[in-house]
FIDREN-956728 format. One line per field, with one value per residue: residue number from 1; residue in one letter; x, y, z of N, C-alpha, C in turn. Coordinates in steps of 0.02 Angstrom, whole numbers, m for minus. Example, Ala and Ser with C-alpha at 12.3 -4.5 7.8 and 13.67 -1.06 7.14 Angstrom:
BEGIN
n (1:2)
res (a:s)
n.c1 (660:642)
n.c2 (m284:m112)
n.c3 (390:354)
ca.c1 (615:684)
ca.c2 (m225:m53)
ca.c3 (390:357)
c.c1 (660:645)
c.c2 (m165:2)
c.c3 (390:394)
***
This chain:
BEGIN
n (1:2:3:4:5:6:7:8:9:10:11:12:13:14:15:16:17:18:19:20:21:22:23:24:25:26:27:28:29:30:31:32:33:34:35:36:37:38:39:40:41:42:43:44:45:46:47:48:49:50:51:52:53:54:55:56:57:58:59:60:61:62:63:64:65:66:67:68:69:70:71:72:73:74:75:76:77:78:79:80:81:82:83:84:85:86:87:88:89:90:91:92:93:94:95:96:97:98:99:100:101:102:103:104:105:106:107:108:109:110:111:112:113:114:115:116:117:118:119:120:121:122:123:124:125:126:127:128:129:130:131:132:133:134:135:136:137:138:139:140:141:142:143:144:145:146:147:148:149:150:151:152:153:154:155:156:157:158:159:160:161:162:163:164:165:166:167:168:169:170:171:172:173:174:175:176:177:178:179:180:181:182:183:184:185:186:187:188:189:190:191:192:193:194:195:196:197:198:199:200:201:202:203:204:205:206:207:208:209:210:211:212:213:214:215:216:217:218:219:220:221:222:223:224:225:226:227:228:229:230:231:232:233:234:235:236:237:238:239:240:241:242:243:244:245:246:247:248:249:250:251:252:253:254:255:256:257:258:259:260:261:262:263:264:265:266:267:268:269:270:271:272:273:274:275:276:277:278:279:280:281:282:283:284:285:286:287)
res (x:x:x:x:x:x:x:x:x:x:x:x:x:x:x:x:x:x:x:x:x:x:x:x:x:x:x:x:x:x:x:x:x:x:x:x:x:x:x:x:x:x:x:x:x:x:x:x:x:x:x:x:x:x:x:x:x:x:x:x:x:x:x:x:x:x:x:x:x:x:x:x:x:x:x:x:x:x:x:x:x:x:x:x:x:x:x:x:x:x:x:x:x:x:x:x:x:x:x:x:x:x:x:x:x:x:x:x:x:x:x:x:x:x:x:x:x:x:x:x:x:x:x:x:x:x:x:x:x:x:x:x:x:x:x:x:x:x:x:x:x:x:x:x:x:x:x:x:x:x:x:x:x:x:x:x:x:x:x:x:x:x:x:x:x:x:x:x:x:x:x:x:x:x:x:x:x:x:x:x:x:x:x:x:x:x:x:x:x:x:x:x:x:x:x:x:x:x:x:x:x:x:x:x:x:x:x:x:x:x:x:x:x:x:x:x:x:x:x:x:x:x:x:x:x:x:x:x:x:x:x:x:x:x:x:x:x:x:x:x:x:x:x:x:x:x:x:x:x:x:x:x:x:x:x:x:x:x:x:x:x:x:x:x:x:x:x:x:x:x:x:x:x:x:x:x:x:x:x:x:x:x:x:x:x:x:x)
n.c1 (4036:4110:4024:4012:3923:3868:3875:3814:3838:3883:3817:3756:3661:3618:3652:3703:3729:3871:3901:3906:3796:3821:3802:3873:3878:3805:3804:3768:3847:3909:4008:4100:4110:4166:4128:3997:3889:3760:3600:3492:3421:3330:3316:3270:3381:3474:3456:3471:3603:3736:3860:3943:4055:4170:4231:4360:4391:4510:4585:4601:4470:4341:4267:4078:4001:3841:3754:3780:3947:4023:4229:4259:4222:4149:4137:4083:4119:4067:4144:4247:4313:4307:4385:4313:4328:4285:4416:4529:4570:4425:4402:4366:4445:4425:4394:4251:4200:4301:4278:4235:4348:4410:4350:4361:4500:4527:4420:4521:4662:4584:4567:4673:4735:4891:5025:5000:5082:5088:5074:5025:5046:5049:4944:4863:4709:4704:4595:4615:4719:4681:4582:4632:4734:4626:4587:4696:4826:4992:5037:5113:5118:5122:5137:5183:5144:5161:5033:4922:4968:4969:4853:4791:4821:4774:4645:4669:4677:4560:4471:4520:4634:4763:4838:4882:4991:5058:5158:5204:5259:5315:5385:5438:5374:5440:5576:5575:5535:5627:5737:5665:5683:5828:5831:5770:5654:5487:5336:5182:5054:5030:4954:4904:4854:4907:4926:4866:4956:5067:5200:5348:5422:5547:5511:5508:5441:5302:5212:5095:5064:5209:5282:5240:5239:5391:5360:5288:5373:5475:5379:5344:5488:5501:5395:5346:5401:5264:5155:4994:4900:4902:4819:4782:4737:4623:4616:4659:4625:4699:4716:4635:4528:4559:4683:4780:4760:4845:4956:5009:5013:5136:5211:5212:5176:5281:5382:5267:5173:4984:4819:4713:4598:4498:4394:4283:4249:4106:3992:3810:3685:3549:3450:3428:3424:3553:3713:3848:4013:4183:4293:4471:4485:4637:4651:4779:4794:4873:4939)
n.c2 (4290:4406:4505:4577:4689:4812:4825:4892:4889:4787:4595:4444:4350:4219:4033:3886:3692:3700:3815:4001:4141:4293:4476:4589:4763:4778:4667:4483:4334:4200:4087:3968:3856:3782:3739:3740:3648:3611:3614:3679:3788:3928:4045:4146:4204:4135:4069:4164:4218:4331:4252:4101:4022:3870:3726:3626:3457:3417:3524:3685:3814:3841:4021:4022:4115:4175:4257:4420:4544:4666:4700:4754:4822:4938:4939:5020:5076:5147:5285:5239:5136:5025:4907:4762:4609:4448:4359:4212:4125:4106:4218:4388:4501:4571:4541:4515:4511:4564:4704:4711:4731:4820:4923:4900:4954:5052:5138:5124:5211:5330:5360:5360:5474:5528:5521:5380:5241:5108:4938:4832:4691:4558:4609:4629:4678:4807:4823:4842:4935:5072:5094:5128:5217:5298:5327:5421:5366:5336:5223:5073:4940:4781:4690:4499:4497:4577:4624:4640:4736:4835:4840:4895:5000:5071:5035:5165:5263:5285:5287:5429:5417:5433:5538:5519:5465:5334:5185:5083:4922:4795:4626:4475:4442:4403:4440:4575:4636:4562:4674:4788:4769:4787:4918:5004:5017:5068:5032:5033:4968:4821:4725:4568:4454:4328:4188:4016:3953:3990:4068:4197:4339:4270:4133:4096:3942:3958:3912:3895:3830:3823:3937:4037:4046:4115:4197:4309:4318:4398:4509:4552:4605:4697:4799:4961:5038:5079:5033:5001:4915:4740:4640:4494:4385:4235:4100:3967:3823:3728:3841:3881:4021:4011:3969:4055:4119:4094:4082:4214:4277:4194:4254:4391:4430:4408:4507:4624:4660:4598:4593:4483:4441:4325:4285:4224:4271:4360:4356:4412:4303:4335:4279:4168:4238:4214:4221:4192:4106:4165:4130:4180:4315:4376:4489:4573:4680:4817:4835)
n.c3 (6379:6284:6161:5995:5959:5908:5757:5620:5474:5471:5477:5558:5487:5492:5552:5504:5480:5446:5405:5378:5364:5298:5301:5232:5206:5081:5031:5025:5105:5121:5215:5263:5429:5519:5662:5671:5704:5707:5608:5557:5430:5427:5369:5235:5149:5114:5008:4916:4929:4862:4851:4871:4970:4936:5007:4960:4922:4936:4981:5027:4917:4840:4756:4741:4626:4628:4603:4536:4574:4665:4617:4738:4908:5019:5201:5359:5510:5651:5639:5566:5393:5309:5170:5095:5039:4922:4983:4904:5015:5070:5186:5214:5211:5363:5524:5593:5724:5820:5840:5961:6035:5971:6008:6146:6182:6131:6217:6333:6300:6256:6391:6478:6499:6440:6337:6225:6163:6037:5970:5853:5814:5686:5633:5504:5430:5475:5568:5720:5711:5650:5748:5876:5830:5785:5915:5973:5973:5980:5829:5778:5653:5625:5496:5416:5294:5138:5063:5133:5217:5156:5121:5237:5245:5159:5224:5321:5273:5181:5315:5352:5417:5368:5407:5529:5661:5608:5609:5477:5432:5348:5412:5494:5637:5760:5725:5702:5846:5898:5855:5884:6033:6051:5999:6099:6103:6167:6219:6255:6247:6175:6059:5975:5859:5824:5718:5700:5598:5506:5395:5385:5321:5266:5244:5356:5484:5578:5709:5820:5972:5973:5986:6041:6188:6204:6119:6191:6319:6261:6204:6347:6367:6299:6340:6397:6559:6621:6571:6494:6418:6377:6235:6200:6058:6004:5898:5873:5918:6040:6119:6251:6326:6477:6443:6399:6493:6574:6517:6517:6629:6695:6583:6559:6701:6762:6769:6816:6903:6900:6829:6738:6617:6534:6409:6301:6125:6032:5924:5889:5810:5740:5679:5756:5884:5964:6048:5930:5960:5928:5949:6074:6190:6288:6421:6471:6597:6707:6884)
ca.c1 (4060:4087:3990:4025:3858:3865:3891:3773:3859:3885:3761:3778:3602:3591:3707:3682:3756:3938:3923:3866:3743:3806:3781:3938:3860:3718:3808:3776:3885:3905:4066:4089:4130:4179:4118:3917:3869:3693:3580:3426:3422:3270:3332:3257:3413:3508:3442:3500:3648:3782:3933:3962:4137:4139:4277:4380:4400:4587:4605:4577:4423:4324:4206:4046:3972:3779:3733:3860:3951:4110:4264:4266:4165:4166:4066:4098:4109:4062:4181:4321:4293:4365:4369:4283:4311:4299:4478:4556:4552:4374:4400:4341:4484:4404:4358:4207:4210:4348:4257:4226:4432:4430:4311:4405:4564:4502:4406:4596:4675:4556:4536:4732:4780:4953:5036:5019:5113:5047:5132:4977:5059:4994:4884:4827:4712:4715:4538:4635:4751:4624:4528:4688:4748:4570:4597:4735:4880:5041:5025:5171:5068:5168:5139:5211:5122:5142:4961:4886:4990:4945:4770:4767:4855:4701:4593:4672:4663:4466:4439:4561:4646:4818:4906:4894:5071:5053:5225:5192:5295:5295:5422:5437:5361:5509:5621:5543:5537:5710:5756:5638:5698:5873:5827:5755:5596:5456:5266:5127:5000:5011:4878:4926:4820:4944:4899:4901:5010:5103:5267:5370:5436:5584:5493:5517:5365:5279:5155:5070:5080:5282:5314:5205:5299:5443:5348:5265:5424:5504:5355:5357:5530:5475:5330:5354:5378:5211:5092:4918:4867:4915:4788:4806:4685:4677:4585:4682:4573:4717:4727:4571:4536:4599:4756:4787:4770:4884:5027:5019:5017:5176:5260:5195:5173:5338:5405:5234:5091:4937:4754:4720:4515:4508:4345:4264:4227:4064:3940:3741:3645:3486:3390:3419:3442:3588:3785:3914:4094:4218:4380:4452:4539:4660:4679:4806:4796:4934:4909)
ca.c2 (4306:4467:4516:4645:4693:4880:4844:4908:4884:4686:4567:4366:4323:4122:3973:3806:3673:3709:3885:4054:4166:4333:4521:4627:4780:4758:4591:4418:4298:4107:4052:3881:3861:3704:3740:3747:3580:3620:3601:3718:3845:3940:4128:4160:4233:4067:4051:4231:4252:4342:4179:4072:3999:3799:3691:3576:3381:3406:3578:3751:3821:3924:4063:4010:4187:4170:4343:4487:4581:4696:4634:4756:4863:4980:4956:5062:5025:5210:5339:5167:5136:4971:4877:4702:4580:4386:4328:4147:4071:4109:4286:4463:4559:4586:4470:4575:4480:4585:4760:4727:4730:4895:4977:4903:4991:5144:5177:5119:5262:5378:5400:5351:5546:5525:5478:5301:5189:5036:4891:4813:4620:4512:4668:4587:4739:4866:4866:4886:4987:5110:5110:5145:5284:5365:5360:5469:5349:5304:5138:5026:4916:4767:4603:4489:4501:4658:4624:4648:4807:4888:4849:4918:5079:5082:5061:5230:5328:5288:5324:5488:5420:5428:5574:5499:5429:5274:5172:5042:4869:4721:4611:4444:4454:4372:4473:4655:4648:4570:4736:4850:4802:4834:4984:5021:5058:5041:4994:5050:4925:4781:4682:4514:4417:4273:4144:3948:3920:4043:4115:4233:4362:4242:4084:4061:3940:3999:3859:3959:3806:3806:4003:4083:4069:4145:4295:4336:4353:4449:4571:4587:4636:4748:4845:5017:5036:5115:5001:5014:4852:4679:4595:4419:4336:4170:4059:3904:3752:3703:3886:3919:4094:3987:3934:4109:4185:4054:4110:4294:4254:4147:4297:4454:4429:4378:4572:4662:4647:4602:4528:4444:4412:4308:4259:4211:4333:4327:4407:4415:4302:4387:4195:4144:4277:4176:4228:4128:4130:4193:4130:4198:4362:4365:4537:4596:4762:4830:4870)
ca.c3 (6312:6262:6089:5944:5941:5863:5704:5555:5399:5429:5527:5551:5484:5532:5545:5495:5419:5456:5363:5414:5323:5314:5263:5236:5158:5038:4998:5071:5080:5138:5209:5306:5498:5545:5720:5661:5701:5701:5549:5544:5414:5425:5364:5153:5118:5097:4930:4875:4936:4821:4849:4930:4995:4944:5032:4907:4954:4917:5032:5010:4909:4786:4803:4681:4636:4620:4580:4511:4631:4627:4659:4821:4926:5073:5230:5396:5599:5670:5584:5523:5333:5272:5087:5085:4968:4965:4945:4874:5068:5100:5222:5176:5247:5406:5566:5630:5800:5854:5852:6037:6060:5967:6061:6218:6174:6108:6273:6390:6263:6287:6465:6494:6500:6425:6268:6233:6132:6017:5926:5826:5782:5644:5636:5468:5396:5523:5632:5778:5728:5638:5810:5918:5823:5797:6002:5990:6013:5909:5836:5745:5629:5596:5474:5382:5223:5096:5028:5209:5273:5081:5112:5277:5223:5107:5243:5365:5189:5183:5369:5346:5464:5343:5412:5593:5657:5629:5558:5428:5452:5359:5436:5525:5681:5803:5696:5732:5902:5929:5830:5934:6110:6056:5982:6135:6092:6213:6204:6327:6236:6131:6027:5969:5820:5788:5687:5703:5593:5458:5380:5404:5269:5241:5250:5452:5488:5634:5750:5900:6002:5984:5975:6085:6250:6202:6100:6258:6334:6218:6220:6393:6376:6246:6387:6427:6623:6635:6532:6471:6424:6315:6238:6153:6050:5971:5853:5874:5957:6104:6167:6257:6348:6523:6439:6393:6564:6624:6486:6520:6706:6646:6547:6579:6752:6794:6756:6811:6940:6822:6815:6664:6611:6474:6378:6208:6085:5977:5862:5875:5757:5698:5656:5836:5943:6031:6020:5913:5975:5870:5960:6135:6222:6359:6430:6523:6650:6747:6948)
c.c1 (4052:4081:3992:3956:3824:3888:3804:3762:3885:3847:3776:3702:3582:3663:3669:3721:3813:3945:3884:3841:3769:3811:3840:3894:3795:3724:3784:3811:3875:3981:4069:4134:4127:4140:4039:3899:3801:3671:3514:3459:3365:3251:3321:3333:3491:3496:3438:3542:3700:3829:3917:4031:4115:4207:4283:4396:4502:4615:4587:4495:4400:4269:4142:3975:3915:3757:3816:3862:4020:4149:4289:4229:4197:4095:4112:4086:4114:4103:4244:4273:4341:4331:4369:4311:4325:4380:4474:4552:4504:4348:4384:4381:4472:4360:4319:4197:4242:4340:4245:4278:4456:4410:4365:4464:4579:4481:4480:4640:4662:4539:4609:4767:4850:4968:5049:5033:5111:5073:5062:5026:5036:4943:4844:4803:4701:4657:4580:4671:4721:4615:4580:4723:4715:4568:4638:4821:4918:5046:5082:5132:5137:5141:5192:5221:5102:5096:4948:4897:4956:4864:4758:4789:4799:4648:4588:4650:4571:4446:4474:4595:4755:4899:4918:4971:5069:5122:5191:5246:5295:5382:5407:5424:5394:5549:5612:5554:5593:5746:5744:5673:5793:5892:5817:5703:5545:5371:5234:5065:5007:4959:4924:4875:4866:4901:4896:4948:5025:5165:5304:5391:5498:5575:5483:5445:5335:5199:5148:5116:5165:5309:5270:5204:5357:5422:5327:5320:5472:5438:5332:5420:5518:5416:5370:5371:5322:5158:5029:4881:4911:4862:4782:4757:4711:4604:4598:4664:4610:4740:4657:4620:4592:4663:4804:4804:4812:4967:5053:5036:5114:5239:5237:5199:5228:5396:5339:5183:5047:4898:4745:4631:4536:4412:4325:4241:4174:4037:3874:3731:3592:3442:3393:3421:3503:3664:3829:3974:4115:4298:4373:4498:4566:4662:4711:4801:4831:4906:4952)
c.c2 (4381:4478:4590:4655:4774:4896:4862:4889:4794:4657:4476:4374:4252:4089:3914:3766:3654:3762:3920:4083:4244:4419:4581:4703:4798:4701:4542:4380:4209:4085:3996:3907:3812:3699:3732:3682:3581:3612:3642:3782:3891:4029:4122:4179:4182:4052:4127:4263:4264:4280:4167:4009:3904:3764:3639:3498:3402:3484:3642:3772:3840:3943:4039:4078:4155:4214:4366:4543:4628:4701:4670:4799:4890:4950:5005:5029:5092:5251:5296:5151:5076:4943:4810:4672:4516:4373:4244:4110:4088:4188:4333:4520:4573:4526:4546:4578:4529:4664:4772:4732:4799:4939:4984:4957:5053:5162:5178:5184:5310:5401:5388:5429:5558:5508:5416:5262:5135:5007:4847:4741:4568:4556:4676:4647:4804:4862:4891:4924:5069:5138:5128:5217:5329:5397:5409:5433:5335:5244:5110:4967:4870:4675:4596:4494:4565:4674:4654:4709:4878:4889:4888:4994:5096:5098:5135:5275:5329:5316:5390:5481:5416:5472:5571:5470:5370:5244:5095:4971:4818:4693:4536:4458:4467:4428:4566:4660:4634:4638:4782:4840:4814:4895:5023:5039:5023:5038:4999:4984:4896:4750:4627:4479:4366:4219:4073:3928:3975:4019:4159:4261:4323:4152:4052:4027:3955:3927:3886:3918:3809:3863:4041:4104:4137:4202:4320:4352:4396:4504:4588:4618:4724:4813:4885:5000:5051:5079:5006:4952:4804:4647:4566:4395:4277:4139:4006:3866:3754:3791:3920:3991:4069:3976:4001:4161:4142:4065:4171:4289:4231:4193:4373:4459:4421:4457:4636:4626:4654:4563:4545:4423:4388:4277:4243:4292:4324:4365:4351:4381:4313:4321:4160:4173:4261:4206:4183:4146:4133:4159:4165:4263:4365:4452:4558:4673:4767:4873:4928)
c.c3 (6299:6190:6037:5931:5914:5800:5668:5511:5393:5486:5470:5558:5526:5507:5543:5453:5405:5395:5409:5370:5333:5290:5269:5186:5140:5012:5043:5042:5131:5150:5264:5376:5521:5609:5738:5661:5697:5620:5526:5474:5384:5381:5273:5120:5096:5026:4894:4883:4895:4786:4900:4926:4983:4943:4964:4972:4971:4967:4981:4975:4851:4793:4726:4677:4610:4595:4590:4585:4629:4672:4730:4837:5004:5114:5291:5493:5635:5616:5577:5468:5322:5206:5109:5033:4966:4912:4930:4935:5122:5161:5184:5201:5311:5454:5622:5710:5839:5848:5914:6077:6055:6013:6139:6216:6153:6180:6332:6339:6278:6348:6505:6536:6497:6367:6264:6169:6114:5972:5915:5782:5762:5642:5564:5414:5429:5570:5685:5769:5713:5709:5869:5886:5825:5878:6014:5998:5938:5890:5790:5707:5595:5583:5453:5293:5186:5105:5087:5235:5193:5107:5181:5306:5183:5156:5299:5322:5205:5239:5377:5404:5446:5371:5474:5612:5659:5573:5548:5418:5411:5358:5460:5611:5760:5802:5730:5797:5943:5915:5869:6003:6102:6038:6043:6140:6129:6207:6280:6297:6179:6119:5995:5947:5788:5764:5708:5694:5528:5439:5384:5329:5213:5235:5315:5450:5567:5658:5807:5946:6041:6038:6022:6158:6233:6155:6153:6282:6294:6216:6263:6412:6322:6285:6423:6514:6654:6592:6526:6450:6384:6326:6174:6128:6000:5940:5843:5950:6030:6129:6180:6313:6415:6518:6421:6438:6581:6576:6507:6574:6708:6624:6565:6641:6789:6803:6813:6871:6887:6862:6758:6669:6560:6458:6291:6186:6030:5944:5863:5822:5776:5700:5715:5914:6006:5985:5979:5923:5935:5895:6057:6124:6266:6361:6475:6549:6705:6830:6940)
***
């Protein structure tokens, strides 16, 4: 498993319960994880945490504030500045897990020695793209959802990372990239945070399972001749890391000589000293 384990400004106290315990900040918070089958919760700060996230019988949620808190906040991930804040389906803008993706892609950037070229999809509120441009590279930052590309125009502004080249997208995902490869436009390194299950700007519904062949091939048609990396992650149950290397393999591979690692992705808790996965990464690298 590889682990985000340099953060500061947020730390996964304890799990138990089917929630996590944890500290964004100077806040704590409480949001549920289906995946916590365990039941210990031994950490004081369970009974002072700010909110906490409380699943409805009927679906969705609400956050039940315990102590006052405001309604957003800044924390930091080296010199990246992002705005917190618990939204309506339980998230805080930011999946911290995936600081060990940035880093990855910041260091393949930086030691590339060339200009490299980045298409950040479902790129949600920017970490990676933040952490790809601070590398030096051009990034294409492209959702579906206004809210998400506004907020993560908010968060380059905070890290001053505004007057970098980075182009601003929101779009249907499919849609964009059928556009880009007849534009012609080419891509040394994609990132790829698709969802389970979504929308599209015009309602398109979007199910990994279905759609995720045929985006792969379309953004290997979409890869520079000279590539730098693609890497896929996922959060939906029937695509483990294995099933992942065996798509890319699949689509990428069918254009490109490639090895593909794929593993979980987790974050340090603090009350057990043991990792919790977060989901997986496939990564592809070009011989």
């Amino acid at each position: 498993m590889r682990i985000s384990d340099k953060w500061k400004d947020y730390e996964l106290i304890d799990t138990a319960n089917g929630e996590r315990l944890e500290r964004w900040g100077d806040i704590t918070l409480i949001r549920p994880d289906p995946q916590i089958i365990w039941k210990n919760n031994a950490a004081a700060e369970w009974t002072t945490a700010h909110a906490r996230y409380i699943r409805s019988d009927k679906g969705g949620g609400a956050w039940d504030f315990r102590r006052k808190l405001p309604e957003s906040w800044k924390i930091s991930y080296g010199d990246l500045r992002f705005i917190v804040k618990p939204t309506g389906f339980k998230h805080t803008g930011l999946f911290p897990e995936q600081a060990v993706n940035w880093d990855y892609c910041s260091s393949l950037i930086k030691s590339a020695g060339r200009p490299i070229n980045v298409l950040n999809l479902f790129a949600y509120t920017g970490g990676a793209t933040l952490a790809c441009a601070e590398a030096g590279a051009r990034v294409c930052h492209c959702d579906a959802v206004k809210g998400m590309v506004d907020w993560a125009r908010s968060n380059a502004k905070l890290s001053g990372l505004d007057g970098k080249p980075i182009r601003w997208i929101v779009d249907d995902a499919n849609k964009f990239i059928a556009r880009e490869i007849r534009r012609g436009t080419r891509y040394d390194g994609v990132i790829l945070d698709p969802p389970s299950y979504g929308r599209g700007t015009n309602g398109e519904m979007w199910k990994l399972e279905d759609c995720i062949y045929d985006l792969m091939m379309n953004i290997t048609a979409l890869l520079s001749d000279n590539p730098l990396f693609v890497l896929l992650n996922s959060y939906t149950t029937g695509l483990s890391a294995s099933v992942m290397s065996y798509l890319l393999q699949m689509t990428v591979g069918t254009r490109f000589k490639i090895s593909v690692s794929s593993e979980e992705i987790g974050l340090p808790v603090t009350g057990t000293g043991m990792p919790l996965p977060c989901g997986s990464t496939a990564i592809v690298r070009f011989s």
